[in-house]
SERO-4910 file (N, C-alpha, C, O; in steps of 0.05 Angstrom, whole numbers):
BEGIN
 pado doro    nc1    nc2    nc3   cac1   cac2   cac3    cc1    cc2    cc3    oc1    oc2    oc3
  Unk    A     16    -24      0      0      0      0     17     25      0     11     45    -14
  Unk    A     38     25     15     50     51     16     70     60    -11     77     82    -20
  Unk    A     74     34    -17     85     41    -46     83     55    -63    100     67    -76
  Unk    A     46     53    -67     36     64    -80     33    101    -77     34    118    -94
  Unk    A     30    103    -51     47    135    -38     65    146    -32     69    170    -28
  Unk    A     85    122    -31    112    140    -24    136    121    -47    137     96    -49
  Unk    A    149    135    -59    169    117    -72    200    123    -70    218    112    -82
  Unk    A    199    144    -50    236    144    -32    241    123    -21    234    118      2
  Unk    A    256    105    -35    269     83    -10    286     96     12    295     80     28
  Unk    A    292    117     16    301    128     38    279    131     53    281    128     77
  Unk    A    260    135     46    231    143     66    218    122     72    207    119     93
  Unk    A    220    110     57    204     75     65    218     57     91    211     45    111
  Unk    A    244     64     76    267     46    102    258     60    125    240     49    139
  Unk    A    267     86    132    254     96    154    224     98    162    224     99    186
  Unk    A    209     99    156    186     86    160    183     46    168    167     38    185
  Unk    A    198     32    154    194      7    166    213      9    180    225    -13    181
  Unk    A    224     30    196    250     22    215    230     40    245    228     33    268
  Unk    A    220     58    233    203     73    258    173     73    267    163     78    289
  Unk    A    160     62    238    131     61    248    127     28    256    142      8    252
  Unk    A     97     30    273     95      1    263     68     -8    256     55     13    255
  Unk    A     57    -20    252     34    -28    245     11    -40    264     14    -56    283
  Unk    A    -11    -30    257    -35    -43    279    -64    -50    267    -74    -44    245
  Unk    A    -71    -58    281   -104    -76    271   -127    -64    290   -130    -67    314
  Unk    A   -143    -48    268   -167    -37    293   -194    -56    287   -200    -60    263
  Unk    A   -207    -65    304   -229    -80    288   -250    -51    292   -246    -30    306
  Unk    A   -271    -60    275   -298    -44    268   -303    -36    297   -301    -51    316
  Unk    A   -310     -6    297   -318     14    312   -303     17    340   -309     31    359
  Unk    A   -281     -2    335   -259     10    361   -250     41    359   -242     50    337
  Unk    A   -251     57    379   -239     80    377   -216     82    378   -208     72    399
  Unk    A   -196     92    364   -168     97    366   -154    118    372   -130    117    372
  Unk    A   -171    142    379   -162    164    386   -193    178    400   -216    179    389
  Unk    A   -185    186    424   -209    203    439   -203    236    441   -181    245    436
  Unk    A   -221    252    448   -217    278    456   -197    276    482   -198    260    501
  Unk    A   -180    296    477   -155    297    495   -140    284    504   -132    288    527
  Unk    A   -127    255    483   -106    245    484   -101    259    478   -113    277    465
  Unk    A    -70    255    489    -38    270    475    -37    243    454    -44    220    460
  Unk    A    -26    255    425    -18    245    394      6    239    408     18    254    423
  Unk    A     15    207    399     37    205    404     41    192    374     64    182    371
  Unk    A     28    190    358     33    166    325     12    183    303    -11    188    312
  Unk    A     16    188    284     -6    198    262    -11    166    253      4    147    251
  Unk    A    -36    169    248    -43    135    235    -47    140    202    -66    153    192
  Unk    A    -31    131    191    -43    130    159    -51     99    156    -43     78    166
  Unk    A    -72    107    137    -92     78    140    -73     55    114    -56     63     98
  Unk    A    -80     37    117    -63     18     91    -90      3     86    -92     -3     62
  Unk    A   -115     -7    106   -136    -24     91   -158    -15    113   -152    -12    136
  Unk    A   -183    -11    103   -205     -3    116   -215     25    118   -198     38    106
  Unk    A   -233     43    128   -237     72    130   -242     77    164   -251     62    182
  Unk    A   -232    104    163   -230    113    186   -255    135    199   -249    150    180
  Unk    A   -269    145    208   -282    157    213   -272    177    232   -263    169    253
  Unk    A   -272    211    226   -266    225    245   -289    248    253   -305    259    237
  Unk    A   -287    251    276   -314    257    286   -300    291    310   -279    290    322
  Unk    A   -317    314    311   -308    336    328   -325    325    345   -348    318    341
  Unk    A   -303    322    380   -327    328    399   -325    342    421   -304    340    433
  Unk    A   -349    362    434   -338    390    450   -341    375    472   -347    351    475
  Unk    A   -330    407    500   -337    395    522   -357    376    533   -351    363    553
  Unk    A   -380    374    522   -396    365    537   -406    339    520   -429    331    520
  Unk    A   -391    331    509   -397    309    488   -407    305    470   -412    282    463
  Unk    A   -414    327    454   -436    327    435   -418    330    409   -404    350    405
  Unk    A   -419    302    388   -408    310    365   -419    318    341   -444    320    338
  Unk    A   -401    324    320   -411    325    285   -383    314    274   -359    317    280
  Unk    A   -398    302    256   -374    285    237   -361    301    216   -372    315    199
  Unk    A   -341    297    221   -320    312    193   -313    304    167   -321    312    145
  Unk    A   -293    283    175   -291    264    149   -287    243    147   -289    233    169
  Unk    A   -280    227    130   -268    196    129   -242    191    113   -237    196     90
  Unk    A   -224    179    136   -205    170    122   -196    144    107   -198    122    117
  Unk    A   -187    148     84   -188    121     66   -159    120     58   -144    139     56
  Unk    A   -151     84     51   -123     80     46   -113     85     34   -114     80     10
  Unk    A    -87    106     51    -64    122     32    -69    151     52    -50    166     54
  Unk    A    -93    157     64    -86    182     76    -85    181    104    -91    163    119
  Unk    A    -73    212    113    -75    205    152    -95    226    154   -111    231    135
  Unk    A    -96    242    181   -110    263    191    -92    287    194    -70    286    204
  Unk    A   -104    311    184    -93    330    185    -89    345    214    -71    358    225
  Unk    A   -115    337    221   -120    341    253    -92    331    274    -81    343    292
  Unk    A    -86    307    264    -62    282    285    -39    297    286    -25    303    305
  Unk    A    -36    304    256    -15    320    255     -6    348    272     13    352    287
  Unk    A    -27    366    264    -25    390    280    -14    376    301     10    371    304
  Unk    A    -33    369    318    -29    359    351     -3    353    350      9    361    370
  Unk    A     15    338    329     32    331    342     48    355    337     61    357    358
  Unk    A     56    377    319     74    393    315     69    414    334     88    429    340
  Unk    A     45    416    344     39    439    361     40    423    396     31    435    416
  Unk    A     51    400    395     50    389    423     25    390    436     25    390    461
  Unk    A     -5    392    417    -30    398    433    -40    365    435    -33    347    420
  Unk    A    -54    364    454    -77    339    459   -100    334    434   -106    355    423
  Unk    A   -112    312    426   -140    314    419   -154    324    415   -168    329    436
  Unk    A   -164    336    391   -193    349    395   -209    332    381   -233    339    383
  Unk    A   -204    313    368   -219    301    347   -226    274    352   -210    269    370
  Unk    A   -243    247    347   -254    224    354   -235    206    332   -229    220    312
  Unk    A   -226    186    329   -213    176    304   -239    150    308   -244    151    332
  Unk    A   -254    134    298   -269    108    306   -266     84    274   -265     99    254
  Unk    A   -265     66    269   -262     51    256   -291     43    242   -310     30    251
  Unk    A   -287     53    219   -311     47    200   -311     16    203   -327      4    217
  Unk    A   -293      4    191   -296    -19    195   -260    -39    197   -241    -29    209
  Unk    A   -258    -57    189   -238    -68    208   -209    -50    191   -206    -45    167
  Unk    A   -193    -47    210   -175    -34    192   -142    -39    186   -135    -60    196
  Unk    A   -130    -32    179    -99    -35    182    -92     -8    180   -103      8    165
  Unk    A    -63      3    204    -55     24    202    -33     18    204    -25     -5    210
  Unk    A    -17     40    199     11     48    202     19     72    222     12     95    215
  Unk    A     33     68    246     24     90    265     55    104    268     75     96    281
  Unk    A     51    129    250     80    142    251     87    154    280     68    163    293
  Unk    A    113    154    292    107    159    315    117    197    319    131    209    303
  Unk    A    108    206    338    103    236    327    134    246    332    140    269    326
  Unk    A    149    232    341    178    247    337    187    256    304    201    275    297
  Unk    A    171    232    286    189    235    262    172    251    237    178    252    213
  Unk    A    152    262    248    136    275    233    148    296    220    141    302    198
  Unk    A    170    313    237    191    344    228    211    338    222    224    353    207
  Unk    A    222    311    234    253    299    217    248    287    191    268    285    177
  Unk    A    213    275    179    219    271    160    204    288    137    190    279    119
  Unk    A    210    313    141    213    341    122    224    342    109    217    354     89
  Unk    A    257    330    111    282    324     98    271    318     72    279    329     51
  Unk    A    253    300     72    239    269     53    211    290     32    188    290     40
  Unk    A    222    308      3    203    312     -6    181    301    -10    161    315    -14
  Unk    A    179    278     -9    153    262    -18    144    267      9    121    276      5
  Unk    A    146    267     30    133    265     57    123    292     67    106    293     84
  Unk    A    134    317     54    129    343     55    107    345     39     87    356     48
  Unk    A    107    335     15     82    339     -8     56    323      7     32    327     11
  Unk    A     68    310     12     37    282     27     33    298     48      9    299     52
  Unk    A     49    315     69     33    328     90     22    358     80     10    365    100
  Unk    A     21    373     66     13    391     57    -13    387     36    -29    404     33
  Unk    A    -15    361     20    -28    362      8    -61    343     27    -84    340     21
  Unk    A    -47    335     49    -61    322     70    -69    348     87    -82    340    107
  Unk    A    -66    372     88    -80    396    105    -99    401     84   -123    402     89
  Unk    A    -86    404     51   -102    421     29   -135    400     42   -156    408     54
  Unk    A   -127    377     34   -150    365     18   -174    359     45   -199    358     40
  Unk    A   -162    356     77   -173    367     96   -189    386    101   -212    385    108
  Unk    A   -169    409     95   -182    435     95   -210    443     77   -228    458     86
  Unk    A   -211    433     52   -231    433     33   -252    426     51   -270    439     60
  Unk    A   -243    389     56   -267    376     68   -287    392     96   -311    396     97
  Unk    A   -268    398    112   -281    421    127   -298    450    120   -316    462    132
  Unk    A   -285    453     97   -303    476     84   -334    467     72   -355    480     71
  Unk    A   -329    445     66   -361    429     60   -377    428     75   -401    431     73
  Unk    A   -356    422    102   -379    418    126   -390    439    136   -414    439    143
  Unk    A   -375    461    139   -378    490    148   -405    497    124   -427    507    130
  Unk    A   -399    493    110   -419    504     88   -447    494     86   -466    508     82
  Unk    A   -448    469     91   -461    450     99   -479    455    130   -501    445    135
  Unk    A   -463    473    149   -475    471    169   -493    504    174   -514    509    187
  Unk    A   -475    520    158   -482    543    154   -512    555    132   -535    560    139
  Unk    A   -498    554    107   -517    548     86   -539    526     79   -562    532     72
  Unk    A   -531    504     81   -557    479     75   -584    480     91   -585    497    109
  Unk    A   -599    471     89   -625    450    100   -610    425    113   -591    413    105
  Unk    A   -627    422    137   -621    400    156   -620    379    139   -600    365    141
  Unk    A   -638    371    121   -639    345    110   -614    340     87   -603    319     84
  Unk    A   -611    357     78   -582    364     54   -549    356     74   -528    346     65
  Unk    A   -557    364    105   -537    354    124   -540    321    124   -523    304    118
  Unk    A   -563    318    131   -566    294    140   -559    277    116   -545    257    118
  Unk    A   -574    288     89   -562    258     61   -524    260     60   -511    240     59
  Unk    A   -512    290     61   -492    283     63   -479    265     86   -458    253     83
  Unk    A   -491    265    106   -469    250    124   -476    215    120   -462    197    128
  Unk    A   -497    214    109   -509    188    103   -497    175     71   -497    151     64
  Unk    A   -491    192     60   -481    188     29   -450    183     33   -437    167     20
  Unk    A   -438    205     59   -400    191     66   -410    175     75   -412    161     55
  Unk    A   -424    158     99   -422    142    117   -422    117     94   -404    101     94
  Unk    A   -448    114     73   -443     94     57   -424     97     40   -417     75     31
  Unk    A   -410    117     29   -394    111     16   -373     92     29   -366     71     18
  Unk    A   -363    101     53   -342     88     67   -342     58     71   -322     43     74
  Unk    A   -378     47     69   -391     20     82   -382      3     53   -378    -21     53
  Unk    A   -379     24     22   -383      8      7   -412     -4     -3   -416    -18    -23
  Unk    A   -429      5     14   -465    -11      8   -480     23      9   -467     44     13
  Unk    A   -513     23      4   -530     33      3   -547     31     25   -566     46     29
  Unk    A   -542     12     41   -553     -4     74   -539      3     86   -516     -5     85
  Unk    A   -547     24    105   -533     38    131   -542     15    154   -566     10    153
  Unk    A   -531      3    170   -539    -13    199   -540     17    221   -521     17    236
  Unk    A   -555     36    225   -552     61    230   -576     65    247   -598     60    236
  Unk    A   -577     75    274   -596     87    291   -595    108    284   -576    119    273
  Unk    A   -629    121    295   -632    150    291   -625    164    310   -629    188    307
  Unk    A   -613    155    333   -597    159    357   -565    166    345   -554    188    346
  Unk    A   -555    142    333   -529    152    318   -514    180    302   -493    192    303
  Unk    A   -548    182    282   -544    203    273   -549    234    295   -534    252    303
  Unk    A   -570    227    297   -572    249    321   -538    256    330   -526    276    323
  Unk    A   -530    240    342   -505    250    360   -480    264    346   -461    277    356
  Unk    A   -485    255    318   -457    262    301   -459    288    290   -440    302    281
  Unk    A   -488    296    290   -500    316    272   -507    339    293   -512    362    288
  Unk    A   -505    321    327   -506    351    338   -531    351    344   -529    371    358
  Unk    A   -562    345    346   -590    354    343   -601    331    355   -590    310    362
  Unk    A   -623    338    355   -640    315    369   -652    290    356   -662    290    333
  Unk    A   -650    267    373   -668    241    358   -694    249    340   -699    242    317
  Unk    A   -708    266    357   -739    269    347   -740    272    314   -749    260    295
  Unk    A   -721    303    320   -722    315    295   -710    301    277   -723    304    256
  Unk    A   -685    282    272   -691    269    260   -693    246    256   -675    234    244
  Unk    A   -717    233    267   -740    213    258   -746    230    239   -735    229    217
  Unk    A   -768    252    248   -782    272    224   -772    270    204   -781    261    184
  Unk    A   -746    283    209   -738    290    172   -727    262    163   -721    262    139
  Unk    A   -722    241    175   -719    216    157   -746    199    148   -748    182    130
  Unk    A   -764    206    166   -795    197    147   -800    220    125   -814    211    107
  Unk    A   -792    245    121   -798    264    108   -785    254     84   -797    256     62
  Unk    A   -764    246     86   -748    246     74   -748    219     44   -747    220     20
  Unk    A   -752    196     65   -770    168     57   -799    186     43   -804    179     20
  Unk    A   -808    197     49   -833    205     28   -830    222      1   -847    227    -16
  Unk    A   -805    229      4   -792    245    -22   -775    218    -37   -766    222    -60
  Unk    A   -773    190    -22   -763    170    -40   -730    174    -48   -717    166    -68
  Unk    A   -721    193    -17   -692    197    -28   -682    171     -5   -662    158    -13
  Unk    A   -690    166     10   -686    138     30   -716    123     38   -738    133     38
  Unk    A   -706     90     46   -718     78     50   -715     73     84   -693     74     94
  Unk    A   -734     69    100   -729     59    123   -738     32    138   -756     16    133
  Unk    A   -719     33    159   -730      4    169   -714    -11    194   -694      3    198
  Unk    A   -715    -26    206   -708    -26    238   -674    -21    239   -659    -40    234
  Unk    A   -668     -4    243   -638      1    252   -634      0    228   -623    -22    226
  Unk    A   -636     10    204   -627      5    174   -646     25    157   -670     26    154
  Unk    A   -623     41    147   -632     56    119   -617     59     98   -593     66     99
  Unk    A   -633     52     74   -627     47     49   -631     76     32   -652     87     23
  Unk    A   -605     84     31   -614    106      9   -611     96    -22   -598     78    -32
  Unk    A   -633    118    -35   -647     95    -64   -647    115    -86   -663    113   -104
  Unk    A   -623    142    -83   -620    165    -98   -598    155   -122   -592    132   -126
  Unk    A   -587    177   -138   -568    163   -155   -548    174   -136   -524    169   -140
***
């Protein structure tokens, strides 16, 4: 997998001399609000789910990470010596590579590793602008298909195994409301529903 991202054999050696590798199964968390980053995880098989969550526990989902990228979030933390602000949880079972945060500024040396971390804030940063835009500008329900349209993307299927409790918590708002807007929603024929399971049936 990494091959396919990095092709310095000076960078690879160091990397299989400093990182090492780990196995998360489905929906283990790997990173909580206010650990200290001690490893950036770049994924090699499976998706990552990263999630903001405030003082008081209440989250919204950001993005998903897929194999070949890390978090732009992991990073900061580690160059700025800050703790956690972000949830990392395992879409589903995964393989990582967990750089450990000493070598994140020693390997700057390593163009290819400078391009992959800069182009790993760019493409971050966008993704956040979606969401901002998304939370700002959209309709609740335009929130809700997007976070339902990454979540399956990541699953690979159109069958979310998904409480309305789930969503609720990622999106920030209440169960009730959306029940509502996912029967509302099912009557516009952009999803299907059904016990702990929704099928979106859009293109």
């Amino acid at each position: 997998m990494l091959n396919t991202v990095f092709s310095d054999p000076a960078l690879l050696e160091e990397m299989a001399t400093h990182a090492r590798r780990k196995s998360v199964p489905k929906d283990m968390i790997l990173i909580s609000p206010g650990d200290e980053i001690v490893f950036i995880p770049i994924v090699t098989k499976g998706v990552l789910r990263i999630v903001r969550q405030n003082d008081e526990g209440k989250e919204i989902f950001l993005y998903h990470l897929y194999p070949g990228q890390t978090c732009a979030m992991a990073i900061n933390c580690c160059q700025g010596r800050k703790k956690s602000s972000i949830k990392a949880i395992a879409e589903e079972d995964c393989e990582l590579l967990q750089v450990p945060a000493a070598m994140t500024d020693s390997w700057f040396k390593f163009p290819e590793w400078k391009t992959y971390v800069n182009s790993t804030y760019s493409q971050r940063f966008a993704e956040l602008l979606d969401v901002i835009d998304l939370i700002a500008f959209s309709n609740m329900d335009q929130q809700v298909l997007h976070y339902l349209q990454e979540r399956a993307r990541a699953a690979g299927t159109r069958a979310l195994y998904i409480t309305h409790q789930n969503i609720a918590d990622e999106l920030h708002t209440h169960r009730e409301a959306i029940s509502r807007l996912l029967r509302t929603m099912e009557q516009k024929n952009m999803l299907r529903l059904g016990r702990n399971i929704i099928e979106l049936t859009g293109g």
